[in-house]
C-alpha positions in Angstrom: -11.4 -5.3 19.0 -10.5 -7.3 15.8 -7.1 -8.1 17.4 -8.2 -9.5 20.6 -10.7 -11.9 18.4 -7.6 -12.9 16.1 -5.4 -13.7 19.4 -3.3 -11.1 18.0 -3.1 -8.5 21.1 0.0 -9.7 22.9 2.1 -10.8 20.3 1.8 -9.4 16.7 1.6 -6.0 16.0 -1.1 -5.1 13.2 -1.2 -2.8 10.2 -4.0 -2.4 8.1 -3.7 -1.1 4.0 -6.7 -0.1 2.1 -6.0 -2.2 -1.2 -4.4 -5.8 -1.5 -1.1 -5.2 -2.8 -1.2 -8.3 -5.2 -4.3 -6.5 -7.1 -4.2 -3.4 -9.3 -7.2 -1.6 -8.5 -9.4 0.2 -11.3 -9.5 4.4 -9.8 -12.0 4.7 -12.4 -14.6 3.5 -10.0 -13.3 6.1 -7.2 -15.4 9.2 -6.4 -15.1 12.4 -4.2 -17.1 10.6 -1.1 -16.2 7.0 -1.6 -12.9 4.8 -3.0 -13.4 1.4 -4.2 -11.7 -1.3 -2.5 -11.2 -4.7 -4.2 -11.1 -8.0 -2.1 -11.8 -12.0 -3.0 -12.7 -10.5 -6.9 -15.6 -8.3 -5.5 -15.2 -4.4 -5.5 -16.4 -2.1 -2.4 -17.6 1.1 -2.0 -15.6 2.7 0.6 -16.7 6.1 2.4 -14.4 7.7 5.4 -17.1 6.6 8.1 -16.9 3.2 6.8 -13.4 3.0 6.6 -12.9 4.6 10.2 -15.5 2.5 11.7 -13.8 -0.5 10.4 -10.4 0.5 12.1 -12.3 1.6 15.5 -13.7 -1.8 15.1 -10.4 -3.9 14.7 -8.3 -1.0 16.6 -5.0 -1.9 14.6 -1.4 -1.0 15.7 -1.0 1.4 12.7 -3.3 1.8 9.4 -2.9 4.2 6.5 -5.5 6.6 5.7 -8.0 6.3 2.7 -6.7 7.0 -1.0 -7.1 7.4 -4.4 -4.2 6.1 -5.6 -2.7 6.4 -9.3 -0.3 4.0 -10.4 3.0 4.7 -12.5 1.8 1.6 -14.9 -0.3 4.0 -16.8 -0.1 7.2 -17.6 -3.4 9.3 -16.4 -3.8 13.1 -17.1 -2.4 15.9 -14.9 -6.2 16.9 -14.0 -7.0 13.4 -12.7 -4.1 13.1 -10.9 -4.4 16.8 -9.6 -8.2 15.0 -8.1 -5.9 12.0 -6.9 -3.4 14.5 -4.9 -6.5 16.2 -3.5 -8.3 13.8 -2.5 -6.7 12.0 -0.9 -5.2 14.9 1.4 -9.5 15.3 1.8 -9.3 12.0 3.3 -6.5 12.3 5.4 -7.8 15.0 6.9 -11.0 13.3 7.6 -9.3 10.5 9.0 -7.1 13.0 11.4 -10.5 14.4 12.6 -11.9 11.6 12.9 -8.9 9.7 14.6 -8.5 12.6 17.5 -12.3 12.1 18.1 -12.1 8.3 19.0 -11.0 6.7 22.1 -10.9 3.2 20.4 -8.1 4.5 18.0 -6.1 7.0 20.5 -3.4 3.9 20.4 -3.1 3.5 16.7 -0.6 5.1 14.3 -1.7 6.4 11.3 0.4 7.0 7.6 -0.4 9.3 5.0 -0.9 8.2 1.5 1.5 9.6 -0.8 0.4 10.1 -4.3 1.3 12.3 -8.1 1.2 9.0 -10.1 4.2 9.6 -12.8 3.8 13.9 -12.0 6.6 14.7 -10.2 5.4 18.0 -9.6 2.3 16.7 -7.8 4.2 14.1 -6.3 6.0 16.4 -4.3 2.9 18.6 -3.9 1.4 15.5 -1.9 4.4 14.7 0.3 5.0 18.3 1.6 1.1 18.6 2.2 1.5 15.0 3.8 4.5 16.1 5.6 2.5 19.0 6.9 0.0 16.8 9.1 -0.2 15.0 12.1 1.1 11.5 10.6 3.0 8.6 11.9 4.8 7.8 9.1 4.0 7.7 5.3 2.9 5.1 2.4 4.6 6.0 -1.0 1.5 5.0 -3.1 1.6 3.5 -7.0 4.8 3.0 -7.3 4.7 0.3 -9.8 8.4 -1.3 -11.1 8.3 -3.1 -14.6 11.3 -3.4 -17.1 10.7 -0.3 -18.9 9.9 2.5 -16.1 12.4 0.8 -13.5 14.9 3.8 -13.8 12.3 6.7 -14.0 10.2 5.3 -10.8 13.0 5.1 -8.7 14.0 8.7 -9.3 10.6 9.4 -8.6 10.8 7.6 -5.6 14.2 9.1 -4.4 12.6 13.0 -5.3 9.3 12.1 -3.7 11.2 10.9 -0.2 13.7 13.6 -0.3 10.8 15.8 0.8 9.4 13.4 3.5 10.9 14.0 7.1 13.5 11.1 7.4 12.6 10.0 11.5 9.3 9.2 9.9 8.5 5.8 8.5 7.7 5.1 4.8 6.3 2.1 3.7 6.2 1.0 0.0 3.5 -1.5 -1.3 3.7 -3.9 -3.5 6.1 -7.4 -5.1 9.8 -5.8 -5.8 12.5 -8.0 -6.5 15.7 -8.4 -3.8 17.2 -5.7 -6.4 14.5 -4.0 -6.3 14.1 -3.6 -2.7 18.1 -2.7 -2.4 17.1 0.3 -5.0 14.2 1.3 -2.9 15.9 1.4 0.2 19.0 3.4 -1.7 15.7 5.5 -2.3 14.9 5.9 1.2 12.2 3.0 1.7 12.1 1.6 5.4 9.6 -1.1 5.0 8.2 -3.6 2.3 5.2 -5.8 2.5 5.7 -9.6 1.5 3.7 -9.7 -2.0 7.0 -10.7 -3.9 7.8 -14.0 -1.8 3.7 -14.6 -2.0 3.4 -14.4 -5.7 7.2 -16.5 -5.9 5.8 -19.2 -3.7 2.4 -19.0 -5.8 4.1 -19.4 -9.1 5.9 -22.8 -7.7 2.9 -24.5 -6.0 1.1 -23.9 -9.8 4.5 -25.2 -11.6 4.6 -28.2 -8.6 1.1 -28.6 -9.6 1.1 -28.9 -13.1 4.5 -31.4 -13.4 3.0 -33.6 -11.0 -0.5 -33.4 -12.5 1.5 -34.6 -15.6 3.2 -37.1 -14.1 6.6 -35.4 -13.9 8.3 -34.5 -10.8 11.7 -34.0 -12.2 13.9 -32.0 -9.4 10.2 -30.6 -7.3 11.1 -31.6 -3.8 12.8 -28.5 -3.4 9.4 -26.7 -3.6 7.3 -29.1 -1.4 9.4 -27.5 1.2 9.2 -24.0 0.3 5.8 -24.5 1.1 5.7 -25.9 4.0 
């Protein structure tokens, strides 16, 4: 599998997400069959085959099942986020079926995407539905913190986990702050990804970048090494 060919097999255990968490995808382009997956600027059509093939193929420790996920940024319409709750509870039942069918993924945990958008009543909809299958563990989908929603997302967050089981893991995508994180654990968050020290270390290679580009390198050492 895709692990073997990465020398990843004995030492590393591997997850695999279905969107980048440093990109805000467009679920305009999403459809009953298919979600639209965006890597390197390009955007894929996804179906369930060709999202369980690719996991059969790579064989991951643990992946999260196909979505259609709604983030709190914007506010969509109770019917499309009604289509959001439903179908991706479509696809995680596919994936289920499909998962108990295959011998190359009889290893690999699988998470059930959480969604509602900013609907707390479908929110909760989706995480007792979600609750309800054979999952590993859970990923709380398009939670999104900016200044102005921090305070309602995090009481979306805290209502949506109260109704997950709590010896299951939930994962939470996406670049929160240290403060940010301490809220979301508070919340009842077990694991973060690393966007927010990616992005942080991003941001100072471009500032390194532009002072020595103009000649200034005023107090940059400290960031030479938080590169390397």
């Amino acid at each position: 599998g895709g692990k073997r060919s990465l020398c990843l097999e004995k030492f590393h255990s591997t997850y695999i997400a279905v969107q980048d968490a440093l990109i805000i995808p467009d679920p305009s382009y999403n459809i009953t069959k298919a979600v639209s997956v965006w890597c390197c600027g390009q955007r894929n059509k996804v179906t369930i085959h060709d999202f369980m093939s690719f996991q059969e193929a790579f064989r991951p420790d643990c992946f999260q099942s196909l979505c259609d996920t709604l983030s709190t940024r914007e506010q969509h319409t109770l019917k499309r986020t009604q289509k959001s709750v439903d179908r991706t509870l479509s696809f995680l039942d596919q994936c289920l079926e499909l998962k108990a069918n295959s011998d190359a993924l009889k290893n690999s945990a699988i998470l059930g995407a959480i969604e509602g958008g900013n609907h707390l009543e479908l929110r909760l909809k989706s995480a007792k539905e979600t609750a309800k299958r054979s999952v590993d563990g859970f990923v709380l989908e398009g939670f999104a913190f900016t200044e102005q929603n921090q305070a309602g997302v995090l009481s979306l967050l805290s209502k949506t986990n109260s109704e997950l089981p709590e010896e299951k893991m939930r994962i939470l995508h996406g670049p929160l702050s240290p403060d940010q994180v301490l809220e979301a654990i508070a919340s009842g968050v077990d694991v973060f990804d690393n966007s927010y020290p990616l992005i942080s270390i991003s941001d100072n290679v471009q500032t390194l970048l532009r002072e020595e580009r103009s000649g200034r390198k005023e107090e940059t050492g400290c960031l030479s090494l938080l590169v390397v």
